[in-house]
C-alpha positions as CSV (number, residue, x, y, z in Angstrom):
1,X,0.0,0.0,0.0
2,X,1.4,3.2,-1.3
3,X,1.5,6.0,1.2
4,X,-1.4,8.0,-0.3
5,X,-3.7,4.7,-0.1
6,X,-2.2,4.7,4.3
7,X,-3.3,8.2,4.5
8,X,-7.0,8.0,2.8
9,X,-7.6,4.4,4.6
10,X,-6.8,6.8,8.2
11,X,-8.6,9.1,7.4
12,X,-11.7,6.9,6.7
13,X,-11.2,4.4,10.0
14,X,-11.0,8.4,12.0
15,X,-14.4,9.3,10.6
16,X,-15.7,5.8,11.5
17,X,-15.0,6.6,14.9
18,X,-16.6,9.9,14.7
19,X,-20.3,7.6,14.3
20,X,-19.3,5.5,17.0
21,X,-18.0,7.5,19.5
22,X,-19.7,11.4,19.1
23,X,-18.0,12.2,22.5
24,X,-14.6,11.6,20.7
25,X,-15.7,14.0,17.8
26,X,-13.7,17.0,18.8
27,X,-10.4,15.0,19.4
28,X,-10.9,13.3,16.3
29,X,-11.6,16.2,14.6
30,X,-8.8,18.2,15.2
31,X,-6.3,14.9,14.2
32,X,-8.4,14.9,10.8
33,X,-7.6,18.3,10.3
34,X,-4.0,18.2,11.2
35,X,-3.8,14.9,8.1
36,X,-5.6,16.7,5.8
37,X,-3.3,18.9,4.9
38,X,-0.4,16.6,4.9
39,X,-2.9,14.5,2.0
40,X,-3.2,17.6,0.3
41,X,0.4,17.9,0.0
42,X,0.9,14.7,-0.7
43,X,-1.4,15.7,-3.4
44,X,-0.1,18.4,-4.5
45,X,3.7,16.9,-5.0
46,X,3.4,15.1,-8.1
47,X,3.5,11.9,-10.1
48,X,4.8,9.0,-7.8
49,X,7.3,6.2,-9.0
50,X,5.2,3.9,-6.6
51,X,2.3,4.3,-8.7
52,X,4.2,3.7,-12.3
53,X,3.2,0.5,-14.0
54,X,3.5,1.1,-17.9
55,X,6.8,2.1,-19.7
56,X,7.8,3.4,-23.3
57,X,10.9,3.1,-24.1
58,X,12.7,6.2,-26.4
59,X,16.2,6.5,-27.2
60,X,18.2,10.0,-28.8
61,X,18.8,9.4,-32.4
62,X,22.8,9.6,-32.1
63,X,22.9,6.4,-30.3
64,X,25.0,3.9,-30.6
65,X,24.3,0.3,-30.4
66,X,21.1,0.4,-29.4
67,X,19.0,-2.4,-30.5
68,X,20.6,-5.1,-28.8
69,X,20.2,-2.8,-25.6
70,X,16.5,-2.2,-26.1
71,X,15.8,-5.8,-26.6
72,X,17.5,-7.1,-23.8
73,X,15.9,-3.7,-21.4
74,X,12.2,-5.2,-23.0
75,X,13.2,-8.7,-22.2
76,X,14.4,-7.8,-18.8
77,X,10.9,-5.3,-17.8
78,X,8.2,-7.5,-19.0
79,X,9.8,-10.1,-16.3
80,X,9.2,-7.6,-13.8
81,X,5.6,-5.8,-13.0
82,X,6.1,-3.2,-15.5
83,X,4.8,-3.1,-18.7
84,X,6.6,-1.7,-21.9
85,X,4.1,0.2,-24.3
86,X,4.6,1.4,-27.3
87,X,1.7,4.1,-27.0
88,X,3.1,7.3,-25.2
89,X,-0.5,8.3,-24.1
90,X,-0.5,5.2,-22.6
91,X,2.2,5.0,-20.7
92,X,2.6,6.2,-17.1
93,X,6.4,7.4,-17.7
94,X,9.0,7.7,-20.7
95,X,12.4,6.3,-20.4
96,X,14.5,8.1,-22.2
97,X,17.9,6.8,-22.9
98,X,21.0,7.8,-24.8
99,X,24.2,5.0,-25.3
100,X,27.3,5.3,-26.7
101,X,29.5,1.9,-27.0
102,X,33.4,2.1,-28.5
103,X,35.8,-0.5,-29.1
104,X,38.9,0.0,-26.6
105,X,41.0,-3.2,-28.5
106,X,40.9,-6.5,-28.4
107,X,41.7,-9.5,-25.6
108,X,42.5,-12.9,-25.6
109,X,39.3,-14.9,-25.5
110,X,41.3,-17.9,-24.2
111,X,44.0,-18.6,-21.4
112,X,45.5,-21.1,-23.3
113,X,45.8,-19.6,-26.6
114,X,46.5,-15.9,-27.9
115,X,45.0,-16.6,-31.4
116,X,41.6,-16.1,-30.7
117,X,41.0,-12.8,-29.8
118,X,37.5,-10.7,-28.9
119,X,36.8,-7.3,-29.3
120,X,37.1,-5.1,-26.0
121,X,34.5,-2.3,-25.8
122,X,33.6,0.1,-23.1
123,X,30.7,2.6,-23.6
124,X,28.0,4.0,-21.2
125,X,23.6,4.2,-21.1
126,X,22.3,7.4,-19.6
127,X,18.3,6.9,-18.8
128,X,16.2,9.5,-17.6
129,X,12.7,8.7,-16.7
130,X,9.9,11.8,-16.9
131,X,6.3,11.5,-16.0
132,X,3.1,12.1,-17.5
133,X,3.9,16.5,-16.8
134,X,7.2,15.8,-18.0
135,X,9.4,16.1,-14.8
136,X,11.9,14.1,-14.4
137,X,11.3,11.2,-11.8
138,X,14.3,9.5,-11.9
139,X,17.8,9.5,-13.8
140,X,21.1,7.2,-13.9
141,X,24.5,6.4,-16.0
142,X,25.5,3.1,-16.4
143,X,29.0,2.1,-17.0
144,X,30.5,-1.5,-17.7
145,X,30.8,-4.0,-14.2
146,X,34.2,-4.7,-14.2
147,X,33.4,-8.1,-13.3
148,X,30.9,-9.1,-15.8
149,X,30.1,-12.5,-17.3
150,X,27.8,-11.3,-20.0
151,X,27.8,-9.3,-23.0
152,X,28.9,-5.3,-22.7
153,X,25.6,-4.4,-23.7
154,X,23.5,-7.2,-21.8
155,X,25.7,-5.8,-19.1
156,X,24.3,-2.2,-19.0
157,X,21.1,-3.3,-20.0
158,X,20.8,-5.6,-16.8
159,X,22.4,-2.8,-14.6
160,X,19.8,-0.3,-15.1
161,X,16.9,-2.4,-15.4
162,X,17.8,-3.4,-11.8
163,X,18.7,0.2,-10.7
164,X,14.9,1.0,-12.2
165,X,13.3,-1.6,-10.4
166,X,15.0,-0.8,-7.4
167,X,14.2,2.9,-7.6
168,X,10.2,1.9,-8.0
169,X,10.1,-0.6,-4.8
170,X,11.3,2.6,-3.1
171,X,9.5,5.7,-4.3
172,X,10.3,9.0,-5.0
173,X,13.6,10.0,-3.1
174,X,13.8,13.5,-2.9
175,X,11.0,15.7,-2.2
176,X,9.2,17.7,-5.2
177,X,10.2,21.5,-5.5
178,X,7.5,24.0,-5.4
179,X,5.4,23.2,-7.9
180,X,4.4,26.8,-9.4
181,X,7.5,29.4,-9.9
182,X,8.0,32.0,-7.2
183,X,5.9,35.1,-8.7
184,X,7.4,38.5,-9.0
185,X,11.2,37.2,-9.4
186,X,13.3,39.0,-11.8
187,X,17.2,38.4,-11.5
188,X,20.1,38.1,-14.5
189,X,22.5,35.9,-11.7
190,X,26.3,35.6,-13.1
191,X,28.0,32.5,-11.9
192,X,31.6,31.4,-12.3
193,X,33.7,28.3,-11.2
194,X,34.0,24.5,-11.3
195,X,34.7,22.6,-14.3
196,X,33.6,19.3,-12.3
197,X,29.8,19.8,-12.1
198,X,30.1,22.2,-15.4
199,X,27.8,19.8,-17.6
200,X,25.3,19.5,-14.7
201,X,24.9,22.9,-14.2
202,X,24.3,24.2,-17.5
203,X,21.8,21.7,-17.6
204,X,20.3,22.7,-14.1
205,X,19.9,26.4,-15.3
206,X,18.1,25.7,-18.4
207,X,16.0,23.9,-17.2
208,X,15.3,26.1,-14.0
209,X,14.8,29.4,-16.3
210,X,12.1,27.1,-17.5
211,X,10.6,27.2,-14.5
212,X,11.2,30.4,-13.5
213,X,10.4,32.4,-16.3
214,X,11.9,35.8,-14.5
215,X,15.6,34.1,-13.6
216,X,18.5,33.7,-16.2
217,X,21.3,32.0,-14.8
218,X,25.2,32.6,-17.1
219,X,27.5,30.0,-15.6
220,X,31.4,30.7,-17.0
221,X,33.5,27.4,-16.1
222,X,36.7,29.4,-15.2
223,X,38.0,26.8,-12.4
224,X,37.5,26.8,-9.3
225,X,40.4,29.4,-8.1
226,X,39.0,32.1,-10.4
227,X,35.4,31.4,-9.5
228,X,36.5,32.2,-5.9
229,X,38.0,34.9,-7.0
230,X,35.5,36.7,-8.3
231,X,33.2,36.1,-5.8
232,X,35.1,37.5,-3.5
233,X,35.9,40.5,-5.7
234,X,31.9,40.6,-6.4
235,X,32.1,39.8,-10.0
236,X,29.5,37.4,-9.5
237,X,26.2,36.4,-7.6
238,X,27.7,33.0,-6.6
239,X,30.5,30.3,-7.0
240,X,31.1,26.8,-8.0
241,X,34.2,24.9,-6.2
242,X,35.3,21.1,-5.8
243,X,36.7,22.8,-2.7
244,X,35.7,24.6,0.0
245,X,36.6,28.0,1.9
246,X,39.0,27.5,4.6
247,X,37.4,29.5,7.6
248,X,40.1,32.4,7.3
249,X,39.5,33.3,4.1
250,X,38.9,36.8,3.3
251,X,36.4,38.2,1.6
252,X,34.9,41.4,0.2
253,X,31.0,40.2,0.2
254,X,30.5,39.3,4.1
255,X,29.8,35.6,5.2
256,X,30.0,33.0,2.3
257,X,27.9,29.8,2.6
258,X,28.9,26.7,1.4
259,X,25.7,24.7,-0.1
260,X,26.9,20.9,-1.8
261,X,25.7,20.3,-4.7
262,X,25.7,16.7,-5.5
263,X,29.2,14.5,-5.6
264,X,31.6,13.5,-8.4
265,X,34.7,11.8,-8.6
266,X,38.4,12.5,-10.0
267,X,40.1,9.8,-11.7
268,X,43.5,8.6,-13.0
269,X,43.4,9.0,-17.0
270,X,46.2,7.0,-19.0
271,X,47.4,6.2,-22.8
272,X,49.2,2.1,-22.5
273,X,48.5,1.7,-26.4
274,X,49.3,-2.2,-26.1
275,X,47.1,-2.6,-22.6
276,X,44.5,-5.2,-23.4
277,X,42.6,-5.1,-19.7
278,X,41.9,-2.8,-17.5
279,X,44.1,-0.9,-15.2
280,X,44.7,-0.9,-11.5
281,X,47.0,1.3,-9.2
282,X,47.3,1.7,-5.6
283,X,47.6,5.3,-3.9
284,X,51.2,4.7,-3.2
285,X,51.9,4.4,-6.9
286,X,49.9,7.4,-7.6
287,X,51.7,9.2,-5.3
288,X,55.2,8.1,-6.7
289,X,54.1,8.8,-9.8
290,X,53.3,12.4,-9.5
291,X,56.4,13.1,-6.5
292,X,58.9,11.3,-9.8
293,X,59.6,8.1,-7.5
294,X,57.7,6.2,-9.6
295,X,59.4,6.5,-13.6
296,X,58.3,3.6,-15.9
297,X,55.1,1.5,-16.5
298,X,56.7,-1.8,-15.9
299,X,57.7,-0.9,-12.1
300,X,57.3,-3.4,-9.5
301,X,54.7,-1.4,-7.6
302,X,52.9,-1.5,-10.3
303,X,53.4,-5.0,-11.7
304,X,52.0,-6.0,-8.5
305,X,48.9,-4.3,-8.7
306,X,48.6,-5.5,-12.1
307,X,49.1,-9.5,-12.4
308,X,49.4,-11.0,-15.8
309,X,48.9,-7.6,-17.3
310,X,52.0,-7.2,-20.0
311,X,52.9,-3.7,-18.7
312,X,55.1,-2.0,-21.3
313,X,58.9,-0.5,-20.4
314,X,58.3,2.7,-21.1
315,X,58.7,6.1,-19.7
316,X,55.6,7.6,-17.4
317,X,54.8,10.8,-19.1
318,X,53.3,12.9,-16.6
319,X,50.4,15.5,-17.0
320,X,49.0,18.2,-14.5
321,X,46.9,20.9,-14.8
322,X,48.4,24.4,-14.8
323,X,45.5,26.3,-14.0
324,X,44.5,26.6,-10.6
325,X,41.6,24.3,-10.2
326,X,39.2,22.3,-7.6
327,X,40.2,19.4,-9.2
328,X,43.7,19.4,-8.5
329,X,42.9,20.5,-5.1
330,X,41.0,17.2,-5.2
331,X,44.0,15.3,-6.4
332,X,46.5,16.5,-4.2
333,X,44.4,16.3,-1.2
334,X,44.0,12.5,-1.7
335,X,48.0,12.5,-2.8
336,X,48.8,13.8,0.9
337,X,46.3,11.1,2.6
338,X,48.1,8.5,0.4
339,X,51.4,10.0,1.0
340,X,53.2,11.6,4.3
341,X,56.3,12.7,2.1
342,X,53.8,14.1,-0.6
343,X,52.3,16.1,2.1
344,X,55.3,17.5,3.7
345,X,57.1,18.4,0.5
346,X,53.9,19.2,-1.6
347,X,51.2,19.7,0.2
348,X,47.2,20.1,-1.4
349,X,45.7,22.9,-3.2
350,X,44.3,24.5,-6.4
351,X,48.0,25.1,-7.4
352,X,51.0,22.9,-5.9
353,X,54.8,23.0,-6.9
354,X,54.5,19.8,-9.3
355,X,57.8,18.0,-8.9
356,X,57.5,16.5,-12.3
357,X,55.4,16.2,-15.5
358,X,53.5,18.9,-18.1
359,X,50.7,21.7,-17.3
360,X,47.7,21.7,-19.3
361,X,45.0,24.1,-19.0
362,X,41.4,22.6,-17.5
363,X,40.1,18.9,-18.9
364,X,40.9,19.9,-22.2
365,X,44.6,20.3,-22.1
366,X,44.9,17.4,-19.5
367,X,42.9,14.9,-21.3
368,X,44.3,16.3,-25.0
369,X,48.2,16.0,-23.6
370,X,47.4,12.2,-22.9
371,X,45.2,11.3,-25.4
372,X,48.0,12.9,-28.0
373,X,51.2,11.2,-25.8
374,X,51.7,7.5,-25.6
375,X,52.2,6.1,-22.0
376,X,51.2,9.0,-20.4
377,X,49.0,9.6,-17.1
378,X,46.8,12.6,-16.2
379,X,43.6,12.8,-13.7
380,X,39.9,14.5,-14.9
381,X,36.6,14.4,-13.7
382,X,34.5,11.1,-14.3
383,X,32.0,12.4,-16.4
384,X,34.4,14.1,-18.6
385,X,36.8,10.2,-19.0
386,X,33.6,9.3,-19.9
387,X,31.8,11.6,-22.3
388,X,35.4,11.6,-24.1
389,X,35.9,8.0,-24.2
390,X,39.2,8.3,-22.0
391,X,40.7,5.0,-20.2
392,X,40.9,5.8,-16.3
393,X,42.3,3.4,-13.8
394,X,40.5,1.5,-10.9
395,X,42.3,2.4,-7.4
396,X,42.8,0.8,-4.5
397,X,40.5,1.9,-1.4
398,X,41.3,1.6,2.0
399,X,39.3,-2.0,2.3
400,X,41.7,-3.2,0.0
401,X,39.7,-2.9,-2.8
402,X,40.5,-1.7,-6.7
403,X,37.4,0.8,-7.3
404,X,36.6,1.9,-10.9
405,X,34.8,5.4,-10.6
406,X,31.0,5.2,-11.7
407,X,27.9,6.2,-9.7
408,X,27.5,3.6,-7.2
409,X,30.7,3.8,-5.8
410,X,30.6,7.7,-5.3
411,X,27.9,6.9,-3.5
412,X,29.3,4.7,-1.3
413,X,31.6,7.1,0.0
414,X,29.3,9.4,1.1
415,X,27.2,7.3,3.1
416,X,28.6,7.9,6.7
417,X,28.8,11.4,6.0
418,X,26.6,14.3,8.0
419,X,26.9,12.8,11.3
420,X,27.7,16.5,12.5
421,X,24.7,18.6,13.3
422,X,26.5,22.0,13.1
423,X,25.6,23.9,10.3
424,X,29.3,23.4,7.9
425,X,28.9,21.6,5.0
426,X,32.5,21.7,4.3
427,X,32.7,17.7,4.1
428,X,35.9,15.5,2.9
429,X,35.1,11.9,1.8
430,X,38.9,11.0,0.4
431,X,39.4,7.6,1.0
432,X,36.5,6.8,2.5
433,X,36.1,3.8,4.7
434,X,33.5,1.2,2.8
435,X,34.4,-1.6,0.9
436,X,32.3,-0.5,-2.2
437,X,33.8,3.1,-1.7
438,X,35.7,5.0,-4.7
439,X,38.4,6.9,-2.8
440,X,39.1,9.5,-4.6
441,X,35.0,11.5,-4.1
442,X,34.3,15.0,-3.4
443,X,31.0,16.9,-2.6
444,X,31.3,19.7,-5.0
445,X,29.9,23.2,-3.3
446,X,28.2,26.3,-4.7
447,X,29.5,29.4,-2.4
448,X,27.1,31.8,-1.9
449,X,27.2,35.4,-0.4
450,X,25.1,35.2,2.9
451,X,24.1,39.4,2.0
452,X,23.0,40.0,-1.2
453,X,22.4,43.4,-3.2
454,X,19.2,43.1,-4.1
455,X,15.8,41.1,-2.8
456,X,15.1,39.9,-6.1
457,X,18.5,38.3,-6.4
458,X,18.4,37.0,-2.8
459,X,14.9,35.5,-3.9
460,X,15.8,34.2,-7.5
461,X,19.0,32.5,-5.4
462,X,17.4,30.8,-2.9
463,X,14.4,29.8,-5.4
464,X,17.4,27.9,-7.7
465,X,19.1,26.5,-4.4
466,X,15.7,24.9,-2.9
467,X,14.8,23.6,-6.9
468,X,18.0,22.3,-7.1
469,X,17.8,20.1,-3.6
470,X,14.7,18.9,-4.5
471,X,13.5,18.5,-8.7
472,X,17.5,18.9,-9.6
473,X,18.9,16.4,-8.1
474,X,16.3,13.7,-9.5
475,X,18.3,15.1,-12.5
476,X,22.2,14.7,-11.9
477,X,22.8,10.6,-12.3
478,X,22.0,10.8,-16.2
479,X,24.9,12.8,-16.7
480,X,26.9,10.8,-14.0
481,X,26.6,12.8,-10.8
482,X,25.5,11.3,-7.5
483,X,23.0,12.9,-5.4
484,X,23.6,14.3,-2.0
485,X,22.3,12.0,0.7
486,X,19.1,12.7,2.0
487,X,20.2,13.5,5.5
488,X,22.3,16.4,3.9
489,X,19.3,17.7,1.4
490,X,17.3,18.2,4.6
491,X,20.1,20.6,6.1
492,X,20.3,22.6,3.5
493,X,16.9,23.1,2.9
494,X,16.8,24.6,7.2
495,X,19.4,26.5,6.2
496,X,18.5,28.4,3.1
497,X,16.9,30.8,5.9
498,X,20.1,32.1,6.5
499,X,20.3,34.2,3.2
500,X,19.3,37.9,3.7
């Protein structure tokens, strides 16, 4: 029984007792009153997931191979409760789903011979399920399991039938935003930072301008160091950083807030032209790697990490990026938990004295340097490895564990996280503890001016901040960013009162 059906069936056994008992009535009464506004509301917040039973199925014309992926998706739902249909008006939701599949080589298909080889791929399926008003109810990025025994494509099929399935048996998992925009707003807002939740972002303020007809939102992905910058210099209404304000920072617009987003992660990138599997490395080799310790592929450290993997002997060519950035604050933070000599000679930050390698300006220069230079290594934001069809490395988490990025793993490192009931939201979850952890996650953090210059930007920013804890982050796992935990959501939302 859904929770609408609860509510009604109280509601009906309350009024019961209003026949039987008339002395009760007033009591009674007054408890009706107090559910009916919570049914109302209940009412009021939208299509629920609980109550979906028939499916279509779309796909974005660019896709790559999709049939095989739709077949096995149809196979996999009509074992289930749902329905697929091919009649939109008669469906209760629309998956939509976008897949792109490449060939990364090919492996031996045999231990015991090298002649017969099979193609290696590695690809991704974004879904995003809207309901019958359009708004999105539920989104997720698939990449390959590591470990899988079927095909690539029955692989991601499989994954996000299951994450579907599971996200139905459980219902809607953020609350619904206000459901009409907040009248009388009128802002232009000017935004500057991150390049980690850039895609999200631009996504997030299209469609919130949508909504609210009187906001525009510009977003500039300078970095995070220049995003800061100009906030405090008042360039803009607000900033975007992979890393937060240390509490002595100065700045020229009063108190800043710190407000998390959703999380990402950073991972190793690499070029191994003749690597026919998958790579892993530990954070020690990392760390070697970037202080120069650590000079060619074939190294023991790594070799170990790496068993029957025919690592080449070849020079490590290093990449970096030269701008400051959130993402190398990212990096080097996790370098100085993996390293104790890495943190006393180099320490963490948007810019550190890199011992060796090459700078590159943002993603682009990083990921174009080693894409265009054989047995390099450079790090970049997951979604960006993956949009760009970049090889990036599994690492080894503090359970022992060799972690490839992707959404449920990001997860996982942020599930202890909140305990605190102060109001900082400045949380680290590098190297998190859990077995199923990724260890190199951040919470990425829009920084927000507690005073603002005008009521109708104060309004138009705290409109976008609640929309985005609620509607936007049913939003972020199509394009490979995992929500905020709920615990945190609910935080935030208590302390959007704190903007004047």
């Amino acid at each position: 029984m859904n929770a609408m059906s609860s509510l009604l069936s109280a509601v009906c056994n309350l009024l019961q007792l209003f026949r039987r008992n008339m002395r009760g009535l007033m009591p009674c009464a007054w408890i009706v009153l107090g559910l009916l506004p919570l049914f109302f509301a209940h009412h009021a917040a939208g299509q629920s997931l609980s109550g979906i039973h028939g499916i279509r199925v779309e796909f974005s014309a660019d896709s790559s191979r999709i049939e095989p992926i739709l077949a096995r998706i149809d196979e996999q739902l009509n074992k289930s409760h749902l329905q697929v249909v091919k009649n939109a008006a008669s469906a209760d939701a629309i998956l939509r789903l976008t897949t792109h599949v490449w060939p990364t080589g090919t492996v031996s298909a045999s231990t015991r011979s090298s002649g017969t080889r099979a193609t290696n791929y590695e690809g991704y399926l974004s879904a995003e399920l809207t309901g019958k008003d359009n708004q999105t109810l539920w989104s997720y990025l698939v990449t390959p399991n590591r470990l899988r025994t079927e095909s690539f494509t029955d692989d991601l099929a499989d994954q996000l039938v299951s994450r579907l399935l599971a996200a139905i048996r459980g219902g809607i998992s953020y609350p619904a935003a206000r459901s009409a925009a907040v009248s009388g707003v009128h802002a232009v807002l000017h935004a500057a930072g991150a390049t980690l939740p850039a895609p999200l972002y631009l996504k997030w303020f299209e469609i919130f301008a949508q909504d609210q007809p009187g906001v525009t939102i510009t977003y500039d992905a300078t970095g995070s160091e220049a995003g800061i910058e100009q906030l405090q210099a008042g360039k803009v209404d607000f900033a975007a950083s992979d890393m937060p304000l240390t509490k002595d920072s100065p700045s020229s617009t009063g108190r800043i807030l710190h407000f998390p987003t959703v999380l990402g992660g950073v991972v190793p990138i690499y070029n191994l032209p003749a690597l026919d599997r998958p790579l892993n490395l530990t954070p020690q080799v990392l760390a070697g790697i970037y202080s120069g310790a650590i000079r060619r592929w074939n190294d023991p450290l790594i070799r170990q990490s790496n068993h029957g993997v025919r690592l080449p002997d070849a020079e490590i060519v290093v990449a970096h990026r030269s701008d400051g950035s959130g993402t190398t604050y990212v990096w080097t933070s996790y370098l100085s938990l993996a390293s104790p000599e890495w943190k006393s000679k180099y320490g963490s930050g948007p810019r550190v004295n890199w011992p060796v390698g090459t700078g590159a300006a943002a993603n682009d220069g990083v990921a174009q340097l080693v894409s265009n230079t054989p047995y390099a290594i450079g790090y970049v934001e997951l979604i960006y490895a993956i949009y760009h069809q970049l090889n990036f490395a599994a690492v080894r988490n503090p359970a022992g564990q060799y972690i490839k990025a992707d959404l449920a793993s990001i997860t996982a490192a942020a599930v202890d996280t909140g305990a605190s009931q102060d109001g900082d939201f400045r949380f680290s979850i590098l190297n998190a503890p859990g077995k199923y952890a990724y260890p190199i996650s951040t919470f990425t953090w829009l920084l927000v001016s507690a005073q603002q210059s005008s009521s109708q930007k104060q309004a138009a920013i705290a409109a976008f901040l609640h929309w985005m804890l609620t509607t936007g982050q049913k939003q972020c796992e199509s394009l490979g960013y995992a929500p905020l935990p709920r615990t945190i959501v609910a935080r935030e939302l208590d302390a959007l009162s704190q903007l004047k």
